[in-house]
C-alpha positions as CSV (number, residue, x, y, z in Angstrom):
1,X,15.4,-12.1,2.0
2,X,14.1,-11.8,5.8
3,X,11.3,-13.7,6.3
4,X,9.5,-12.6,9.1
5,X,6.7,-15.0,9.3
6,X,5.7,-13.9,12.8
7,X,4.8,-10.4,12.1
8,X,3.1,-11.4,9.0
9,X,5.7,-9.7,6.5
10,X,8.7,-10.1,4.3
11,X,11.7,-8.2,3.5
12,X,14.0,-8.5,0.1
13,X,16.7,-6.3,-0.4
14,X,17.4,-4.6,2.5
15,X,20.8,-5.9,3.2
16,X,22.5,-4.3,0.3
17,X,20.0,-0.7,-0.4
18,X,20.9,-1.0,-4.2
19,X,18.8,2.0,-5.2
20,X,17.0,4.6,-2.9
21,X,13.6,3.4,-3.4
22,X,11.6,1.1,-1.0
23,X,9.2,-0.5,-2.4
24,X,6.0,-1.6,0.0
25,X,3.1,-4.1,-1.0
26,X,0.9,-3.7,2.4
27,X,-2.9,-5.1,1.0
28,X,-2.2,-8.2,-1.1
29,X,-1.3,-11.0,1.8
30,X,-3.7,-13.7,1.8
31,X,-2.6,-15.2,5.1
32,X,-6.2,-15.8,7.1
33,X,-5.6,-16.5,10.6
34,X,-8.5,-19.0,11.7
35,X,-9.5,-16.0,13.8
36,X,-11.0,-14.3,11.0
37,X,-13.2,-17.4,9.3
38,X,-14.6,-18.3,12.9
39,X,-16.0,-15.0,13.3
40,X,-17.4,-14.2,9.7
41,X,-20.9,-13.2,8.6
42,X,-20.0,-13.3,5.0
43,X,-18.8,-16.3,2.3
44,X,-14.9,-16.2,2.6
45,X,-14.9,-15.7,-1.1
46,X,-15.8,-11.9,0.2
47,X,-12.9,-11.0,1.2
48,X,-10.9,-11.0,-1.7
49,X,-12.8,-7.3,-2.2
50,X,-10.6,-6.3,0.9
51,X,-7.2,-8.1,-1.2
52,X,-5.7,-5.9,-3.4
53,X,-5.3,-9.2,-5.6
54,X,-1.8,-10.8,-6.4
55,X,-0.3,-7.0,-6.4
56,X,2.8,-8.7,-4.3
57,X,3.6,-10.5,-7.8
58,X,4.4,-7.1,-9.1
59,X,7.5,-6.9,-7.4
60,X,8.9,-10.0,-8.6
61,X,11.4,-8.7,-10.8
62,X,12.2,-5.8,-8.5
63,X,13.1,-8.7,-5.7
64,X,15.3,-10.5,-8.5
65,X,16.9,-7.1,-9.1
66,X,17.7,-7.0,-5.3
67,X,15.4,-3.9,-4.9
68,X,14.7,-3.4,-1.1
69,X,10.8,-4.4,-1.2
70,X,8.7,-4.9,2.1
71,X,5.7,-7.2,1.7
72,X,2.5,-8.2,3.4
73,X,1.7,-11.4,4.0
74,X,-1.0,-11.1,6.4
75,X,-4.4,-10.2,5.2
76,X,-6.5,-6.8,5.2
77,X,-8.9,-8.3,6.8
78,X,-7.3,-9.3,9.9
79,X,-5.9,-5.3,9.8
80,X,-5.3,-2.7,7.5
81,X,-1.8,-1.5,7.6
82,X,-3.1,1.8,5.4
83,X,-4.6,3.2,8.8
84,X,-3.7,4.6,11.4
85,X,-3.5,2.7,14.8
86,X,-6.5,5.1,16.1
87,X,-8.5,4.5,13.0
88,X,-10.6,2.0,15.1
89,X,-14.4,1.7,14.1
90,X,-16.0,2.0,17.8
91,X,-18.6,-1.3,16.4
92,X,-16.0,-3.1,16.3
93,X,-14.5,-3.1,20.0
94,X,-17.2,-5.0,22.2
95,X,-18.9,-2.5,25.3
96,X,-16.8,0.7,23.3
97,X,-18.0,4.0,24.2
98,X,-18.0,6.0,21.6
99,X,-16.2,8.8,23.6
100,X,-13.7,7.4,24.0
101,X,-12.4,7.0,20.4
102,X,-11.8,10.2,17.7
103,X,-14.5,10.9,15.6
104,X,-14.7,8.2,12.6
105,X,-12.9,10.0,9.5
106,X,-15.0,8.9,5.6
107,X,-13.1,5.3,5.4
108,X,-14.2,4.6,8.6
109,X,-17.2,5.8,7.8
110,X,-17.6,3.4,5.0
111,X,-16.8,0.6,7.0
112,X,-13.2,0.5,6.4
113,X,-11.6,1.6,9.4
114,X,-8.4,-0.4,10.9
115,X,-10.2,-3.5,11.1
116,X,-12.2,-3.6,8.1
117,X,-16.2,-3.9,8.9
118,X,-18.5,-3.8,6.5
119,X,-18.7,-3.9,2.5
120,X,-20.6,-1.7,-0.1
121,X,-23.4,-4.2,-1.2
122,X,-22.7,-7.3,1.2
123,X,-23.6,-5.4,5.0
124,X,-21.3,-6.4,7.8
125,X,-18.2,-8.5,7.9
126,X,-18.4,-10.3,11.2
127,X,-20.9,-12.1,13.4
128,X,-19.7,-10.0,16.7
129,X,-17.5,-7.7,17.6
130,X,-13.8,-8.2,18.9
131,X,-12.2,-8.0,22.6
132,X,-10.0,-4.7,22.8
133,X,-7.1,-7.0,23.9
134,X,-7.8,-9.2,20.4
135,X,-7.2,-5.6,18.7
136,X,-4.2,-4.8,20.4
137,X,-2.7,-8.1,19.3
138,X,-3.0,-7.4,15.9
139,X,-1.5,-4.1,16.7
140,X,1.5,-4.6,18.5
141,X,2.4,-8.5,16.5
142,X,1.9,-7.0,12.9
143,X,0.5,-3.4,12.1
144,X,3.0,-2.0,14.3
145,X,6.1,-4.3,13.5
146,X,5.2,-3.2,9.8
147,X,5.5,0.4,10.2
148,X,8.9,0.2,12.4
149,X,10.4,-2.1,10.1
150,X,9.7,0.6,7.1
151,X,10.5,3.8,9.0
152,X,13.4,1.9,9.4
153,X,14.5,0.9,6.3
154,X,14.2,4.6,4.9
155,X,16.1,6.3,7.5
156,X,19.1,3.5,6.6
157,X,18.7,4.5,2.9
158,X,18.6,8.0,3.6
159,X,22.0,7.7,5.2
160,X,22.9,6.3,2.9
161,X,22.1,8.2,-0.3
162,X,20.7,11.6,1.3
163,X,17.4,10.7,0.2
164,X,14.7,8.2,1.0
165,X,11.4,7.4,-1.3
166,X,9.2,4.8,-0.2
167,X,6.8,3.4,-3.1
168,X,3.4,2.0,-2.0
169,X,1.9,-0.4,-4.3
170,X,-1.7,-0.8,-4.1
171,X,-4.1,-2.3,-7.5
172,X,-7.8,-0.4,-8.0
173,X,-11.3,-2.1,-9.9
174,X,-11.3,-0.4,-13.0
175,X,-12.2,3.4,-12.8
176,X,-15.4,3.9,-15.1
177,X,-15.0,7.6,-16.5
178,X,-16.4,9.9,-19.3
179,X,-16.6,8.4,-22.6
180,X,-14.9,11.9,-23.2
181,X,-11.2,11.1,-21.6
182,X,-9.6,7.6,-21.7
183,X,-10.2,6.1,-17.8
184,X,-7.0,6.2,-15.6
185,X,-5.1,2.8,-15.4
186,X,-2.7,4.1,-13.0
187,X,-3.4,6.9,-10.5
188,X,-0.4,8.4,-8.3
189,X,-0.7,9.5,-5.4
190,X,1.4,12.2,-2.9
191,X,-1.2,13.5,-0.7
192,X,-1.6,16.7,-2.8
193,X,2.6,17.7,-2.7
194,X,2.1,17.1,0.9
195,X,3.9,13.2,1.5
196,X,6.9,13.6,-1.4
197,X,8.5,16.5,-3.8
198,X,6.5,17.1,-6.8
199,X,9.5,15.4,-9.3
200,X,8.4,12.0,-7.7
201,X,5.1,11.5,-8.9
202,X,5.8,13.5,-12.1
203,X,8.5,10.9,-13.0
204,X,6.3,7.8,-12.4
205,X,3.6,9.7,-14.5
206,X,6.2,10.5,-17.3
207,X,6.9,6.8,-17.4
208,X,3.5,5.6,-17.4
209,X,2.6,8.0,-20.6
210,X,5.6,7.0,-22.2
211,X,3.8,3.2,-22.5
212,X,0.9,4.3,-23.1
213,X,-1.2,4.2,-20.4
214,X,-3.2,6.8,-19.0
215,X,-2.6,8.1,-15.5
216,X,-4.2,10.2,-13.2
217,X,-2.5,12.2,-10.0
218,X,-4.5,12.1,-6.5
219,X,-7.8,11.4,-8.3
220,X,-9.4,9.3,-7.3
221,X,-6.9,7.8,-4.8
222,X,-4.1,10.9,-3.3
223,X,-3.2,8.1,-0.4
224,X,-3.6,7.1,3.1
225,X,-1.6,6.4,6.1
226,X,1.2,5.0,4.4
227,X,1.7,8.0,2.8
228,X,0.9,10.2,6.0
229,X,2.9,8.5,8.4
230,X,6.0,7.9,6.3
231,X,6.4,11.0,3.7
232,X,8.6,13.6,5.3
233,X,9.6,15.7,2.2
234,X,11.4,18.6,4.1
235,X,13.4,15.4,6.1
236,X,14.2,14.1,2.1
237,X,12.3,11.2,3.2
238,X,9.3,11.2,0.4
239,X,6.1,9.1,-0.1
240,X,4.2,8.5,-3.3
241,X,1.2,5.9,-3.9
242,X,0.5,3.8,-6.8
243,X,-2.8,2.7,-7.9
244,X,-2.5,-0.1,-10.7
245,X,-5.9,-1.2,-12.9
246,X,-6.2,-4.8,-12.1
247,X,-7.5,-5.4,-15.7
248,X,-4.0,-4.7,-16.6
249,X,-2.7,-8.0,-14.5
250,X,-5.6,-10.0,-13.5
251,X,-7.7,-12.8,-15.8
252,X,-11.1,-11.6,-16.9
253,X,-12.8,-12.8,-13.6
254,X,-10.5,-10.6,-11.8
255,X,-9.6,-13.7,-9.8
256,X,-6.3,-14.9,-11.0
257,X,-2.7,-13.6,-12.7
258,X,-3.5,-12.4,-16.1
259,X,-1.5,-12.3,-19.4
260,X,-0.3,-8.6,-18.2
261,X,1.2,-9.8,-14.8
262,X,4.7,-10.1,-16.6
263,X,4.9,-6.5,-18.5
264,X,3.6,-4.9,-15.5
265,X,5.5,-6.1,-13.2
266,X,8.5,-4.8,-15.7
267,X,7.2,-1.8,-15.4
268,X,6.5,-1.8,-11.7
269,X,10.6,-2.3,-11.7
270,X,11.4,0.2,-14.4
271,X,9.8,3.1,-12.2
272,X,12.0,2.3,-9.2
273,X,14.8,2.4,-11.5
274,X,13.6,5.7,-12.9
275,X,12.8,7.0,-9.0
276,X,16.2,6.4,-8.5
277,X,17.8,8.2,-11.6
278,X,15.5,11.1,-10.6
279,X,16.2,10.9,-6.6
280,X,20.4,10.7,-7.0
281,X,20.2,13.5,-9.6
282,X,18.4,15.5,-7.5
283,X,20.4,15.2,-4.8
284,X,23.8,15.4,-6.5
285,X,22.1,18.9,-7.8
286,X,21.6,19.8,-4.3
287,X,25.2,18.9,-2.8
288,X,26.3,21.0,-5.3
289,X,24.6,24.2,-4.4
């Protein structure tokens, strides 16, 4: 394991690249710096809607399989690592001009840019707005560390086994569908074909069925920056999201590890097993052409 407690993120698994398949928790750390509590509107008890709750316990027996897995520590709040450096939300940077940022995209929108704002339901976030130089802090001492580290990390693996996928591990409310169709309890993501080679999420879907869950593809969730930023399919170098129901692992409350957390996080390992299989025999098909 690499520890690396000043950018806010661990690494397991990265010395020995056992299988092709990195595995990335970015939204679970629930590392607060004081920052964050001495300039918040709302109870702290809030901001576990921004945590994408004890996900980084998923990957606890892909870690003890010596998987490479990179993990969050840091919390959304202080900066989300699913957007992109530019993604800033011009209410957020004190005496901003609106100019002089792009035009807001719909998470932004929602209040969800790179330094979360506001929540459905609760208003804004923060008493007052942040210095630039605060911004670029977080920036340069975490979000950007994070991203290196994992471009990284796949280009090594892609060396070394001619292909690269990076698995982004995020956990969802429950979806409330039609009475008609069961609800999704998983939903992969690849941008639409656009982040990873259609195989990818087809395998991860074939191994959700197989248990018996259901599964959806790109609806509602198809992925963010992660996906953007990191999935170069014609490079071999391919990106796929997963959205995991936190009924499945959670207690009732949604607060706290759940009688699920074990055969999920099984499962969470199977699939980069199965990623694997697929990836190598992919590749060994194409050497062969």
């Amino acid at each position: 394991m690499t520890d690396e407690s000043d950018t806010g993120f661990a690494t397991f698994g990265v010395d020995s690249l056992s299988v092709p398949v990195l595995l990335s928790v970015p939204h679970a750390g629930r590392d607060y710096p004081e920052e964050i509590f001495a300039a918040l509107r709302l109870p702290r008890t809030s901001l576990l809607r921004l945590e994408d709750r004890y996900a980084d316990l998923l990957v606890r027996k892909s870690v003890a399989l010596d998987y490479p897995v990179i993990v969050a520590h840091r919390a959304r709040a202080w900066i989300d690592l699913n957007r992109d450096e530019n993604d800033l939300d011009v209410e957020i940077v004190r005496g901003a001009a609106r100019d002089d940022y792009p035009a807001p995209g719909a998470k932004q929108r929602g209040g969800l840019g790179l330094i979360p704002r506001r929540l459905s339901g609760d208003g804004d976030i923060w008493k007052h707005s942040f210095e630039l130089t605060q911004i670029e802090v977080r920036i340069s001492s975490f979000h950007r560390p994070y991203h290196t580290e994992i471009s990284a990390i796949l280009e090594r693996i892609r060396q070394k086994f001619g292909v690269a996928i990076l698995l982004d591990l995020h956990s969802m409310p429950p979806i409330r569908h039609p009475v008609s169709s069961p609800a999704p309890e998983f939903v992969v993501g690849d941008r639409f074909g656009k982040s990873a080679a259609s195989q990818y999420a087809e395998t991860i879907m074939h191994q959700i069925r197989a248990r018996g869950y259901p599964v959806a593809l790109n609806h509602p969730y198809s992925g963010e920056y992660i996906l953007t930023r990191h999935g170069r399919p014609r490079a071999n170098v391919h990106a796929v999201q997963l959205e995991v129901d936190r009924a499945l692992y959670l207690d009732s409350e949604m607060r706290e590890p759940g009688p699920g957390l074990l055969r999920i996080d099984c499962l969470i390992a199977d699939l980069v097993a199965a990623l694997s299989a697929e990836a190598l025999g992919y590749s060994t098909l194409i050497a062969a052409e």
